[in-house]
PDB file of N, CA, C and O in Angstrom:
ATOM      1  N   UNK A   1     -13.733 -54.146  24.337  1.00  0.00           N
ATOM      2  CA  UNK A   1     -13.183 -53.019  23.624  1.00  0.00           C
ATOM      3  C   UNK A   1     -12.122 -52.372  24.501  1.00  0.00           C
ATOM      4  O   UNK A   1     -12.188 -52.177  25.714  1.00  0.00           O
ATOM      5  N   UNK A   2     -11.120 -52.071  23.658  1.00  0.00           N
ATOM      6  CA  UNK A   2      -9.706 -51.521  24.814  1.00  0.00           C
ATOM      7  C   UNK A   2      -9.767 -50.155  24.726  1.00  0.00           C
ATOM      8  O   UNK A   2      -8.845 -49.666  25.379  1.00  0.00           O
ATOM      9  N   UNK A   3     -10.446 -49.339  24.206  1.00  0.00           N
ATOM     10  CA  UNK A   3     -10.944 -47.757  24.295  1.00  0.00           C
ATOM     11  C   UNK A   3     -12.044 -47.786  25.155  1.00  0.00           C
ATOM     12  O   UNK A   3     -12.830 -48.728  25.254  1.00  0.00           O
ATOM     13  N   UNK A   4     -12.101 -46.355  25.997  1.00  0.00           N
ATOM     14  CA  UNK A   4     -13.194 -46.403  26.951  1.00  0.00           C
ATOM     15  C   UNK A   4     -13.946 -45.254  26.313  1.00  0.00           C
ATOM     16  O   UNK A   4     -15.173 -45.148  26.326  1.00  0.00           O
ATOM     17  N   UNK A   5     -12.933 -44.235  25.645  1.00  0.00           N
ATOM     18  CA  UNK A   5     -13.521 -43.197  24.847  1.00  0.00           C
ATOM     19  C   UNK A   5     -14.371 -44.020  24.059  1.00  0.00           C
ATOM     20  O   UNK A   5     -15.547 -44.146  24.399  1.00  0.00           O
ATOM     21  N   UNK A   6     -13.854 -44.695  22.880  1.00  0.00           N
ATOM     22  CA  UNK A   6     -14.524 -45.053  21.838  1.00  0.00           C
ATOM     23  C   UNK A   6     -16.016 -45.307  22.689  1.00  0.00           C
ATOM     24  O   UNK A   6     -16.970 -44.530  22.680  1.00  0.00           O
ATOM     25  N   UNK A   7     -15.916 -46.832  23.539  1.00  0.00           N
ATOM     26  CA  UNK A   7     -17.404 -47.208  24.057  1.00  0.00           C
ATOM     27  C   UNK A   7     -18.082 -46.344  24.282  1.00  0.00           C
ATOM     28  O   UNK A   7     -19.116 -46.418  23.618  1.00  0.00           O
ATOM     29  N   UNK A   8     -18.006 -45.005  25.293  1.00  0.00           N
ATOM     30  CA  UNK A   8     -18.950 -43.815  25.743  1.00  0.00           C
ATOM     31  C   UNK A   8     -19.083 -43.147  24.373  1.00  0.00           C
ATOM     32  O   UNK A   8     -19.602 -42.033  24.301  1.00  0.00           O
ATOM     33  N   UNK A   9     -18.696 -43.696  23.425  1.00  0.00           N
ATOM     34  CA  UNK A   9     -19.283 -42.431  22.057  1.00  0.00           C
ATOM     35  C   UNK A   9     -20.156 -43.410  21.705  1.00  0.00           C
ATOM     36  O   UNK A   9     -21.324 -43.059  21.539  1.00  0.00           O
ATOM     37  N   UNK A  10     -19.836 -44.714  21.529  1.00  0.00           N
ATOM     38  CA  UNK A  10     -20.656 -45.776  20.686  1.00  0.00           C
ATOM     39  C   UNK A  10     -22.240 -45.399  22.039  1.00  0.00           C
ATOM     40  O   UNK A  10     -23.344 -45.179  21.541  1.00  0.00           O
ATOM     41  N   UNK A  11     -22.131 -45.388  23.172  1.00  0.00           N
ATOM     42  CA  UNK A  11     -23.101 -45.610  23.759  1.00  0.00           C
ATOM     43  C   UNK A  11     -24.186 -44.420  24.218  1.00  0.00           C
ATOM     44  O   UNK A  11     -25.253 -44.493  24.828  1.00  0.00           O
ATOM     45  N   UNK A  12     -23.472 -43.334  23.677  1.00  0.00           N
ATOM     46  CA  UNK A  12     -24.409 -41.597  23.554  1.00  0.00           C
ATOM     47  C   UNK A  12     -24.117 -41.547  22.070  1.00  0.00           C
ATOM     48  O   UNK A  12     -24.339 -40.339  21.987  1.00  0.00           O
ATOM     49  N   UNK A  13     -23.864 -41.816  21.082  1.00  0.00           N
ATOM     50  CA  UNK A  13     -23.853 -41.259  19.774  1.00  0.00           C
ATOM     51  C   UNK A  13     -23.928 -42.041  18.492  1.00  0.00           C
ATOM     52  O   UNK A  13     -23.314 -41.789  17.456  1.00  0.00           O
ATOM     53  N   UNK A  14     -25.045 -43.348  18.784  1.00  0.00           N
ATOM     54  CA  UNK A  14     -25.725 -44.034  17.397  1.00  0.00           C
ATOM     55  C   UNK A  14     -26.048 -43.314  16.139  1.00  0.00           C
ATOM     56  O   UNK A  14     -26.001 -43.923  15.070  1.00  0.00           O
ATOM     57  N   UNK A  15     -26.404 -41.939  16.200  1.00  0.00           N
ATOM     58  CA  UNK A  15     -27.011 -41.534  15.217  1.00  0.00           C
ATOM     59  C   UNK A  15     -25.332 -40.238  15.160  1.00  0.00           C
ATOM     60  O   UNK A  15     -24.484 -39.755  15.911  1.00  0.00           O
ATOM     61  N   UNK A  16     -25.702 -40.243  13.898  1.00  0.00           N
ATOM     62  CA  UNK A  16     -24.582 -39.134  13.442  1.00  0.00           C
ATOM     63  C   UNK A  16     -24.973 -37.989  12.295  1.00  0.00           C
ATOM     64  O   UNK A  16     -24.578 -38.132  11.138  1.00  0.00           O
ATOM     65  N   UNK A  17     -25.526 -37.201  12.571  1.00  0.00           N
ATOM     66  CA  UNK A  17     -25.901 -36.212  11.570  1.00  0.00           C
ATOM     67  C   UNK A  17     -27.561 -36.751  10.949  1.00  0.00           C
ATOM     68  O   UNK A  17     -28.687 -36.706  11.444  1.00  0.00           O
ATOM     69  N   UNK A  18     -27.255 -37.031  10.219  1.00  0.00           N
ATOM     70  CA  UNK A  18     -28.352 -37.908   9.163  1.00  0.00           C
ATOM     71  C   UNK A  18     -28.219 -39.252   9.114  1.00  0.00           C
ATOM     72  O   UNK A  18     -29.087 -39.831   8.460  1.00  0.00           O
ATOM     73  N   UNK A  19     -27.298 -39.976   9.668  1.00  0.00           N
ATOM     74  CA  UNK A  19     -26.285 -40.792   9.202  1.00  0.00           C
ATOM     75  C   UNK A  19     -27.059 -41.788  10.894  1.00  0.00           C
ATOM     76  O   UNK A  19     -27.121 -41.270  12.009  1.00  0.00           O
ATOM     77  N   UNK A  20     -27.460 -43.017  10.598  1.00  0.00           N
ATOM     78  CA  UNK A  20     -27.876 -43.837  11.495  1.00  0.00           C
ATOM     79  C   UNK A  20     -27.007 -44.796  11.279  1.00  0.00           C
ATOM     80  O   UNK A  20     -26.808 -45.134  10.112  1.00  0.00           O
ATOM     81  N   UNK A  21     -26.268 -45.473  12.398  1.00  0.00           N
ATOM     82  CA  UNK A  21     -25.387 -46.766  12.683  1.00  0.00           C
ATOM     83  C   UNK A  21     -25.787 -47.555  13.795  1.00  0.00           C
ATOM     84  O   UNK A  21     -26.332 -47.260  14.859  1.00  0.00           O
ATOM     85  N   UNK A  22     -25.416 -48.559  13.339  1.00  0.00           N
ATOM     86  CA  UNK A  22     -25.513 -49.674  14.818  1.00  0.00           C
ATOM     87  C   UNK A  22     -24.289 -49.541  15.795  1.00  0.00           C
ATOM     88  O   UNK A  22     -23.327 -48.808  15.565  1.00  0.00           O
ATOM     89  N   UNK A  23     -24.405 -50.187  16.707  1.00  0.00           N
ATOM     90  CA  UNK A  23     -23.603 -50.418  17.622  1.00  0.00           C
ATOM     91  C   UNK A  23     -22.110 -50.914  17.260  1.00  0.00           C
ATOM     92  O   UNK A  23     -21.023 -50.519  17.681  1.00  0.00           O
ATOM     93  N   UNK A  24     -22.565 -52.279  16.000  1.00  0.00           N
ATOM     94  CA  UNK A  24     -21.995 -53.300  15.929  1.00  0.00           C
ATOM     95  C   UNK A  24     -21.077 -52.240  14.565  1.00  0.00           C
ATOM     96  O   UNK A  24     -19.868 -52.414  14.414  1.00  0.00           O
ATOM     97  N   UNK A  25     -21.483 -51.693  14.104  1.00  0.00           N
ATOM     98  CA  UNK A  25     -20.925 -50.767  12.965  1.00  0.00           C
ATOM     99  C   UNK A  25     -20.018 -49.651  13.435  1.00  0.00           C
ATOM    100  O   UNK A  25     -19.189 -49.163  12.667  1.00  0.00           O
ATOM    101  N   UNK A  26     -20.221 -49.067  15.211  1.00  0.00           N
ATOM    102  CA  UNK A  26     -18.984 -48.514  15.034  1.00  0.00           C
ATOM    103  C   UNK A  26     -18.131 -49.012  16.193  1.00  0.00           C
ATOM    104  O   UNK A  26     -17.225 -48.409  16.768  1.00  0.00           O
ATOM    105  N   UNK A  27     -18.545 -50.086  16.391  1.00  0.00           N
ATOM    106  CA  UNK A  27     -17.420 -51.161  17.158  1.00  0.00           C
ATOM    107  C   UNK A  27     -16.820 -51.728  16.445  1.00  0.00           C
ATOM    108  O   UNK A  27     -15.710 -51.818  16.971  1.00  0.00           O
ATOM    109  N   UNK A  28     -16.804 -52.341  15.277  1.00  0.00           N
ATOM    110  CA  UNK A  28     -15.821 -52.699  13.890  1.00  0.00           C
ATOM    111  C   UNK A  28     -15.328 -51.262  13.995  1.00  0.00           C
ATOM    112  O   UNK A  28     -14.268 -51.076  14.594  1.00  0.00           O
ATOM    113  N   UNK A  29     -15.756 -50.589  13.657  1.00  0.00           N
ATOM    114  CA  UNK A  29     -14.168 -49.325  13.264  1.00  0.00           C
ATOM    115  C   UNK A  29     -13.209 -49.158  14.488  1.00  0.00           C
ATOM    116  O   UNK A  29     -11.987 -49.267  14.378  1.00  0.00           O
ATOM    117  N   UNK A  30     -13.929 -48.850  15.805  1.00  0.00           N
ATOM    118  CA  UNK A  30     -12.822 -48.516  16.884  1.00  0.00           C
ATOM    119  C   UNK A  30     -11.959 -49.861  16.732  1.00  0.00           C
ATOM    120  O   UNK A  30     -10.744 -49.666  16.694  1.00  0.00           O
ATOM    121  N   UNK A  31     -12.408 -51.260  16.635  1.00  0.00           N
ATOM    122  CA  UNK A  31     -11.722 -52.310  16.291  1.00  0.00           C
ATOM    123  C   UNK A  31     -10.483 -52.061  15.409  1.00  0.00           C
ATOM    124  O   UNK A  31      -9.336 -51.998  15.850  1.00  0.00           O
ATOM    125  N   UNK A  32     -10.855 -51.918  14.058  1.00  0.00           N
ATOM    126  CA  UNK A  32     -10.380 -52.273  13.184  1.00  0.00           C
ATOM    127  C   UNK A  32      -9.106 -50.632  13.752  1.00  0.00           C
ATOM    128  O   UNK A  32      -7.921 -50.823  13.481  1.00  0.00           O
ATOM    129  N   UNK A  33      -9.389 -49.506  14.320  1.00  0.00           N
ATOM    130  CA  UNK A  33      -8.653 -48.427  14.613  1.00  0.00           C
ATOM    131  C   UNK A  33      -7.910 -48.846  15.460  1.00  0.00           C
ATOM    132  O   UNK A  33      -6.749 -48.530  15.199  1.00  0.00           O
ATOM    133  N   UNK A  34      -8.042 -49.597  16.657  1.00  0.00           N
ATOM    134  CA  UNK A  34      -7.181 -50.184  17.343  1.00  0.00           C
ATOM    135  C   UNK A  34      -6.167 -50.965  16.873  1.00  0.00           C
ATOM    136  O   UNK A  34      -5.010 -50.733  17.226  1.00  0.00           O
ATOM    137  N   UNK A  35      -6.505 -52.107  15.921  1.00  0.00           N
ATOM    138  CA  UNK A  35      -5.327 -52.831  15.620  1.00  0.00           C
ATOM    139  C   UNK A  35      -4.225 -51.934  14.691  1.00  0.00           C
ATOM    140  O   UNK A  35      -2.998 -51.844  14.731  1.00  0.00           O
ATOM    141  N   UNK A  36      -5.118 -51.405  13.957  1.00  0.00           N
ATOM    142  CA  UNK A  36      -3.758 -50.410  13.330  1.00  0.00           C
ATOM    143  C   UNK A  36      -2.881 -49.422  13.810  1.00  0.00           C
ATOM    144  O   UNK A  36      -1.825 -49.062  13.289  1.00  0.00           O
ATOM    145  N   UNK A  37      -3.513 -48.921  15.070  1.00  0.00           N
ATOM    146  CA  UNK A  37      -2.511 -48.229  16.129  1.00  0.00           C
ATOM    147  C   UNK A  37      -1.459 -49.573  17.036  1.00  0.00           C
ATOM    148  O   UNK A  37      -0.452 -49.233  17.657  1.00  0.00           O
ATOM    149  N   UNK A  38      -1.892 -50.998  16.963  1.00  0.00           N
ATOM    150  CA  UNK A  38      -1.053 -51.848  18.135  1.00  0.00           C
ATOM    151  C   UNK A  38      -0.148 -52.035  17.022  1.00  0.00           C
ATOM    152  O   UNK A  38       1.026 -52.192  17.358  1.00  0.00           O
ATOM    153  N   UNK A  39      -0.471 -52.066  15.401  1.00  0.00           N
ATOM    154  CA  UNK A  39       0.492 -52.379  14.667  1.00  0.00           C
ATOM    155  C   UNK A  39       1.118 -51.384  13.948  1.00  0.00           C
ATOM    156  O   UNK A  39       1.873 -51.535  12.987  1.00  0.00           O
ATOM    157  N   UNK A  40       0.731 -50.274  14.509  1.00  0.00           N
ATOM    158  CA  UNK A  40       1.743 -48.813  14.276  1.00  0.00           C
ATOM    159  C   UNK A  40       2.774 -48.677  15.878  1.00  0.00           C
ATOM    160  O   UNK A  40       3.993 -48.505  15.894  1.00  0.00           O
ATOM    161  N   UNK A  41       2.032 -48.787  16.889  1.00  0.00           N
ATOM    162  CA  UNK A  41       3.362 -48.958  17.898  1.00  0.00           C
ATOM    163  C   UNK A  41       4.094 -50.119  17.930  1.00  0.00           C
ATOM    164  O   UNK A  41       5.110 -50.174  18.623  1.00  0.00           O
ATOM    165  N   UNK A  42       3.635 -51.267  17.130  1.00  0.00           N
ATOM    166  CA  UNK A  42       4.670 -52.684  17.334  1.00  0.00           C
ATOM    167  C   UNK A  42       6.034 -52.345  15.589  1.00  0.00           C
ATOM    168  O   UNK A  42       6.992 -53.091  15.383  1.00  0.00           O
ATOM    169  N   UNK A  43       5.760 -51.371  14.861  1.00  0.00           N
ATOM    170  CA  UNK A  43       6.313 -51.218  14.143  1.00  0.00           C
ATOM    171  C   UNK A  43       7.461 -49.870  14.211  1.00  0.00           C
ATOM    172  O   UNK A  43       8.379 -49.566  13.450  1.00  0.00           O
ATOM    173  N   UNK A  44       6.880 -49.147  15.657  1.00  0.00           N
ATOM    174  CA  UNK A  44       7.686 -47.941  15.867  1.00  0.00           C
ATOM    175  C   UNK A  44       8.734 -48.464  17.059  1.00  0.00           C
ATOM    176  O   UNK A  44       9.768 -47.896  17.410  1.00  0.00           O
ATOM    177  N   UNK A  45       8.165 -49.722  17.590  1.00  0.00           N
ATOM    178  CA  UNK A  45       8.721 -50.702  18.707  1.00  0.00           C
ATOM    179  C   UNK A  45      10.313 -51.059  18.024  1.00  0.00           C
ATOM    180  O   UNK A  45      11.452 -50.688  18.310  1.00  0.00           O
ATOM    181  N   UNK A  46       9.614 -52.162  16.765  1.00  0.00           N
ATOM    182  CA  UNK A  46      10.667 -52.765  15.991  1.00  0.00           C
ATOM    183  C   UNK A  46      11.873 -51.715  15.584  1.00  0.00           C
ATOM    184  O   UNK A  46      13.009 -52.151  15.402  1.00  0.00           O
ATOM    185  N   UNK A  47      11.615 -50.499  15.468  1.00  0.00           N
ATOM    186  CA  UNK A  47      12.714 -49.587  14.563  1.00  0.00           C
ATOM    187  C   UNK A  47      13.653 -49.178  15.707  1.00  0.00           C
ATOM    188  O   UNK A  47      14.878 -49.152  15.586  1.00  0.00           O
ATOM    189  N   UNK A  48      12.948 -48.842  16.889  1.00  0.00           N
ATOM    190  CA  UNK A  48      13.687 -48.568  18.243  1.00  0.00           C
ATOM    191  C   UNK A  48      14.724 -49.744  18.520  1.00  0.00           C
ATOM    192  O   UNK A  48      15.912 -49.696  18.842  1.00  0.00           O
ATOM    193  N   UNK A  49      13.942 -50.722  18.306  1.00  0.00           N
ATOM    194  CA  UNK A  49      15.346 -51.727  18.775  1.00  0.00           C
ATOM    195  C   UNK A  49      16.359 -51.910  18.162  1.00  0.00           C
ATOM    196  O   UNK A  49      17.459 -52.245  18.601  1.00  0.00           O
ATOM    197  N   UNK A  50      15.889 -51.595  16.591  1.00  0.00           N
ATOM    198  CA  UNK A  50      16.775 -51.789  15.081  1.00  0.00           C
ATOM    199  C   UNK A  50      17.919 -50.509  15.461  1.00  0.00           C
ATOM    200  O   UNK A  50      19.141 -50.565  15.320  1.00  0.00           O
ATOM    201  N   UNK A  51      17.101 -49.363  15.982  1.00  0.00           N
ATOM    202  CA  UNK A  51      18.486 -47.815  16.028  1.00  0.00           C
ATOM    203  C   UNK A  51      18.866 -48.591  17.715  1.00  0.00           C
ATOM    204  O   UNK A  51      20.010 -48.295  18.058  1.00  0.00           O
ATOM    205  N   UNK A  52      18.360 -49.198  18.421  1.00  0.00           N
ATOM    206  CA  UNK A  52      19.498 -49.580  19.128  1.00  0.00           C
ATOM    207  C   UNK A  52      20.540 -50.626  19.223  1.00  0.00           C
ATOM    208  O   UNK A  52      21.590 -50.489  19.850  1.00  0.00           O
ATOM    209  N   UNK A  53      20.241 -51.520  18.663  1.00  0.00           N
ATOM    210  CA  UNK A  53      20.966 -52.894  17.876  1.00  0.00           C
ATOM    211  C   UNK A  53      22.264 -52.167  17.125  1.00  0.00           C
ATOM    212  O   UNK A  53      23.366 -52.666  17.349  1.00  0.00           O
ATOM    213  N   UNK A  54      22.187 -51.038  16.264  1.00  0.00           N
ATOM    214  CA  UNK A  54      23.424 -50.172  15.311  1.00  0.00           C
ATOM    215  C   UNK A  54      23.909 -48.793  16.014  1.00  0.00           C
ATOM    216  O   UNK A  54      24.322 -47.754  15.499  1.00  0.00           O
ATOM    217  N   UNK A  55      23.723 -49.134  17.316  1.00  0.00           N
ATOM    218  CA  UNK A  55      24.351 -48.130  18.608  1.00  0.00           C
ATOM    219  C   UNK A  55      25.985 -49.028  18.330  1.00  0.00           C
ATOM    220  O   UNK A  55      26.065 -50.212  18.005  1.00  0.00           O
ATOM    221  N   UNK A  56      27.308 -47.973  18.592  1.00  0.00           N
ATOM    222  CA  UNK A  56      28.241 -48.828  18.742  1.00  0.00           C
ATOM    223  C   UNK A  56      28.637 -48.340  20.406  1.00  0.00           C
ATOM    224  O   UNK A  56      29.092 -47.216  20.621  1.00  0.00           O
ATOM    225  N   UNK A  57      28.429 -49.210  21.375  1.00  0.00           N
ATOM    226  CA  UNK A  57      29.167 -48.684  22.456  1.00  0.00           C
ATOM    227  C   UNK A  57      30.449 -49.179  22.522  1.00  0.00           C
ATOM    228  O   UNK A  57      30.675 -49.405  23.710  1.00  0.00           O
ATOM    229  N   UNK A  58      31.472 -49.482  21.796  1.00  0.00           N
ATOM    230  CA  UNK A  58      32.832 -49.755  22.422  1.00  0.00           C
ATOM    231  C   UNK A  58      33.562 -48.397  22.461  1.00  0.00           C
ATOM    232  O   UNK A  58      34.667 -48.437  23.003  1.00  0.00           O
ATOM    233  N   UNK A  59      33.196 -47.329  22.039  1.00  0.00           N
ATOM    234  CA  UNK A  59      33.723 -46.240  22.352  1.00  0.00           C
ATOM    235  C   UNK A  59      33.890 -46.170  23.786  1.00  0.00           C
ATOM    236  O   UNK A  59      34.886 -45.775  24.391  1.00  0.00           O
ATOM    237  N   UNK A  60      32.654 -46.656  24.324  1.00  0.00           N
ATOM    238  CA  UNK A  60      32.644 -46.211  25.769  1.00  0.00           C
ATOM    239  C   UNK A  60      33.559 -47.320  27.004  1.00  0.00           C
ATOM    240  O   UNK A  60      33.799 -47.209  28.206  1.00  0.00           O
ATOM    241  N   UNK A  61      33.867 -48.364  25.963  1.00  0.00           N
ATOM    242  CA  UNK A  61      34.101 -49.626  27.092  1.00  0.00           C
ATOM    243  C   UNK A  61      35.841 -49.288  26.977  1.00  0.00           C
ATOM    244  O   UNK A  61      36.575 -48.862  26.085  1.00  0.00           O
ATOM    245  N   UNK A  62      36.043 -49.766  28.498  1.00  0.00           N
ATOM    246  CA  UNK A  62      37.727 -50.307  28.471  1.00  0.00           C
ATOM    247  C   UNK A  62      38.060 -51.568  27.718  1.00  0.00           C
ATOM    248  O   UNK A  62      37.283 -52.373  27.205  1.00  0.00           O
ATOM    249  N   UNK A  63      39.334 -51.573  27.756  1.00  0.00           N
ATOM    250  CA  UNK A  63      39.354 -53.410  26.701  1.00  0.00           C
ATOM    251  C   UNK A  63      39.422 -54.641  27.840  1.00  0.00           C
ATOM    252  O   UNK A  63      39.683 -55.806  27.537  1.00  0.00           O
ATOM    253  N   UNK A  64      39.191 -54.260  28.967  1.00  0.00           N
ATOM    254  CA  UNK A  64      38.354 -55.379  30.021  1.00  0.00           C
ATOM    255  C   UNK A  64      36.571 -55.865  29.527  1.00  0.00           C
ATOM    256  O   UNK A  64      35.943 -56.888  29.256  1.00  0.00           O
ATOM    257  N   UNK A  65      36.357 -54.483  29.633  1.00  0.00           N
ATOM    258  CA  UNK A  65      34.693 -55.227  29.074  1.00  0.00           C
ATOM    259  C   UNK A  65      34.617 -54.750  27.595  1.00  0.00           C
ATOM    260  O   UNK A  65      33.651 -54.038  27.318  1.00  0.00           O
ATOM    261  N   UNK A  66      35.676 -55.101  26.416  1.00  0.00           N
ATOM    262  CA  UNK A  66      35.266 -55.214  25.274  1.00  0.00           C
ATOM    263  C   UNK A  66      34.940 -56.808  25.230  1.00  0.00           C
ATOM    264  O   UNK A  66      34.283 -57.245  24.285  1.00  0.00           O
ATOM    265  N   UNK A  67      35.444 -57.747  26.347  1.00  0.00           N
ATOM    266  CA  UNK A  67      35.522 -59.203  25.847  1.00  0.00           C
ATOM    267  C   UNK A  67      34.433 -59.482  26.605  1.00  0.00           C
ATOM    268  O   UNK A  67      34.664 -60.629  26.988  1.00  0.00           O
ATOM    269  N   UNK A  68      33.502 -59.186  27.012  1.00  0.00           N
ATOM    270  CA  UNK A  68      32.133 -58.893  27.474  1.00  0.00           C
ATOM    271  C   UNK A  68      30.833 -58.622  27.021  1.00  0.00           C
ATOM    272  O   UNK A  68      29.676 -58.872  27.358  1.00  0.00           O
ATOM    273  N   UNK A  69      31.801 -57.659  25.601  1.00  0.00           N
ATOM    274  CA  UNK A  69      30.601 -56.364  25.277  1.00  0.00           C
ATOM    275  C   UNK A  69      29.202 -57.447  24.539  1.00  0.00           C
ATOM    276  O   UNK A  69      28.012 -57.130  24.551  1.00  0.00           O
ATOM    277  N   UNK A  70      29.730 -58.623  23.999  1.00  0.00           N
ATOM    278  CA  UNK A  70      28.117 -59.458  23.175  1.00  0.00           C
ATOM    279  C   UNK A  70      27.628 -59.615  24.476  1.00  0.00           C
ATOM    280  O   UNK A  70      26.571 -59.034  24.233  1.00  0.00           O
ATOM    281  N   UNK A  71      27.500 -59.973  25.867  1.00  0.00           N
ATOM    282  CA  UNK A  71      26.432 -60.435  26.602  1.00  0.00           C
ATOM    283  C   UNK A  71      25.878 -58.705  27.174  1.00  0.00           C
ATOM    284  O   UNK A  71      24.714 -58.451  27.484  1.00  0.00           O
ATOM    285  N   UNK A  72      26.696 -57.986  27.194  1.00  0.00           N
ATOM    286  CA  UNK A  72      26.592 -56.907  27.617  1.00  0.00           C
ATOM    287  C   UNK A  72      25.385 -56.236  27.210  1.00  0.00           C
ATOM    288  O   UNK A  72      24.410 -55.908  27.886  1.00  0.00           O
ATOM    289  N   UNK A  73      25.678 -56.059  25.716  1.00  0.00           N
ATOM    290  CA  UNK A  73      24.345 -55.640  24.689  1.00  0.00           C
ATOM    291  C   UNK A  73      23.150 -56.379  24.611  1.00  0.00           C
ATOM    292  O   UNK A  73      22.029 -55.895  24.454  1.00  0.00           O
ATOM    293  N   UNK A  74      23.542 -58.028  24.769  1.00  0.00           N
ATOM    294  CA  UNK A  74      22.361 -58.147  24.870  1.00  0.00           C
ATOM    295  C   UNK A  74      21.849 -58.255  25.904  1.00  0.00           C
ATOM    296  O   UNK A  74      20.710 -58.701  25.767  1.00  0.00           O
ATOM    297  N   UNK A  75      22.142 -58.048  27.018  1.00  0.00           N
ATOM    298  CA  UNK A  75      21.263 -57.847  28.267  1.00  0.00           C
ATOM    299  C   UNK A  75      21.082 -56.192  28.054  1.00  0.00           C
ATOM    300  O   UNK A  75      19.949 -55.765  28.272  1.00  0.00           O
ATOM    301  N   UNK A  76      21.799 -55.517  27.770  1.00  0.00           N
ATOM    302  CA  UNK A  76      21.028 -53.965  27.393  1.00  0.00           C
ATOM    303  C   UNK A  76      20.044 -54.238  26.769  1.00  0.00           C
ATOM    304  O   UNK A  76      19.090 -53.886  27.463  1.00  0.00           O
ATOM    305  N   UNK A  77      19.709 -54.658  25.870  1.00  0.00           N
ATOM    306  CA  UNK A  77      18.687 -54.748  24.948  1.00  0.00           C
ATOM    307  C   UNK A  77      17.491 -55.178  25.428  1.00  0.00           C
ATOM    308  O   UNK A  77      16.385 -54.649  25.322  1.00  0.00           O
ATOM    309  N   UNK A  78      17.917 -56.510  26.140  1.00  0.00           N
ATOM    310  CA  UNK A  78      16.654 -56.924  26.842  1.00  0.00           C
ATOM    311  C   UNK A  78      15.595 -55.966  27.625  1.00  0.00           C
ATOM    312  O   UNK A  78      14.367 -55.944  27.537  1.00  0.00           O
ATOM    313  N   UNK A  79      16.523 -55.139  28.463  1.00  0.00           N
ATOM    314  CA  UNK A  79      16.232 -54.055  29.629  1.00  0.00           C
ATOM    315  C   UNK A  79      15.291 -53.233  28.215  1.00  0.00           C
ATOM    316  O   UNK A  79      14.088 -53.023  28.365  1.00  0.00           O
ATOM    317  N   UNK A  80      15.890 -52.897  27.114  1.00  0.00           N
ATOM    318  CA  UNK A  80      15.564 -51.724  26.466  1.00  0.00           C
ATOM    319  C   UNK A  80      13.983 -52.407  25.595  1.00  0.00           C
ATOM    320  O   UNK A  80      13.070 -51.689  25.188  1.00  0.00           O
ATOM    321  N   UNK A  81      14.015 -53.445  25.521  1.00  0.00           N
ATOM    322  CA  UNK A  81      12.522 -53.739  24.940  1.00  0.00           C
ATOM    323  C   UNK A  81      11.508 -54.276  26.011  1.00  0.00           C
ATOM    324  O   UNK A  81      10.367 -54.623  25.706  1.00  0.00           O
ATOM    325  N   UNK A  82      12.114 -54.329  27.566  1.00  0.00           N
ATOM    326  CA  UNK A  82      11.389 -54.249  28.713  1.00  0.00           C
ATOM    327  C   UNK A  82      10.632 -53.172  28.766  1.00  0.00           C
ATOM    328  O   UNK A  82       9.407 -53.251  28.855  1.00  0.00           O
ATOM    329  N   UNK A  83      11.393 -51.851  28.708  1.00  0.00           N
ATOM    330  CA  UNK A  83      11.181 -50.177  28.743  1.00  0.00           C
ATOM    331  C   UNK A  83      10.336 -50.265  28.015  1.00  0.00           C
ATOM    332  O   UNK A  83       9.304 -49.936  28.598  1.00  0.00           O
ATOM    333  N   UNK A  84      10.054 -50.673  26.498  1.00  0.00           N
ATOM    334  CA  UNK A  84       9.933 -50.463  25.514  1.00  0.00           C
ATOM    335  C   UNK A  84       8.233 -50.814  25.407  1.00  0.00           C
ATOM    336  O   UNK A  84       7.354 -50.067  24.977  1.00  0.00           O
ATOM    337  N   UNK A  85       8.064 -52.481  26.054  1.00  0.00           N
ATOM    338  CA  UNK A  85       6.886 -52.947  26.115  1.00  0.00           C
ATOM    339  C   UNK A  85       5.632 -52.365  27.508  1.00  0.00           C
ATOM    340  O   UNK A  85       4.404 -52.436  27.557  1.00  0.00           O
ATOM    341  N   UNK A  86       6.852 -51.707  28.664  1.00  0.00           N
ATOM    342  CA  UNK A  86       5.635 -51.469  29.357  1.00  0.00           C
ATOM    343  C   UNK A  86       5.025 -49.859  29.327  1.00  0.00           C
ATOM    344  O   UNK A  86       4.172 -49.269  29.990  1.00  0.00           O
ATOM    345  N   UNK A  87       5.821 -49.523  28.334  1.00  0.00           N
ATOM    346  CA  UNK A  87       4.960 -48.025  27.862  1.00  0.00           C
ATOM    347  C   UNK A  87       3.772 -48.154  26.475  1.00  0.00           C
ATOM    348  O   UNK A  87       3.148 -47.160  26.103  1.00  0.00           O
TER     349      UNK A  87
END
């Protein structure tokens, strides 16, 4: 399990009100809660790269590195979904 919260609740708090669960019952939910948060940040991931992909930097370039600017971006880019993956 990749929550440490979740485990210390699953492992002090089987019983819930009136409400008795197994182990295995609320390890499927932190589960099933996890993947929908890796596929809510892999989808907030994708849009970041999409608003940086429709960045125009030739405003900023001289016309020396406009004949540059495709390897340019994409080595920016690379750097920027480096950033991107180790947060």
């Amino acid at each position: 399990m990749k929550s440490k919260r979740a485990e210390e609740f699953i492992n002090g708090h089987i019983k819930i009100g009136n409400l008795q669960f197994t182990a295995a019952d609320i390890e499927y939910c932190v589960m099933l809660a996890e993947q929908d948060a890796e596929e809510e940040i892999e989808a907030l991931k994708a849009r970041a790269v999409c608003a940086f992909d429709s960045l125009d930097f030739t405003e900023f370039m001289t016309a020396e590195c406009v004949q540059d600017f495709d390897n340019v971006k994409f080595r920016l880019r690379g750097l920027f979904i480096q950033k991107l993956n180790k947060q």
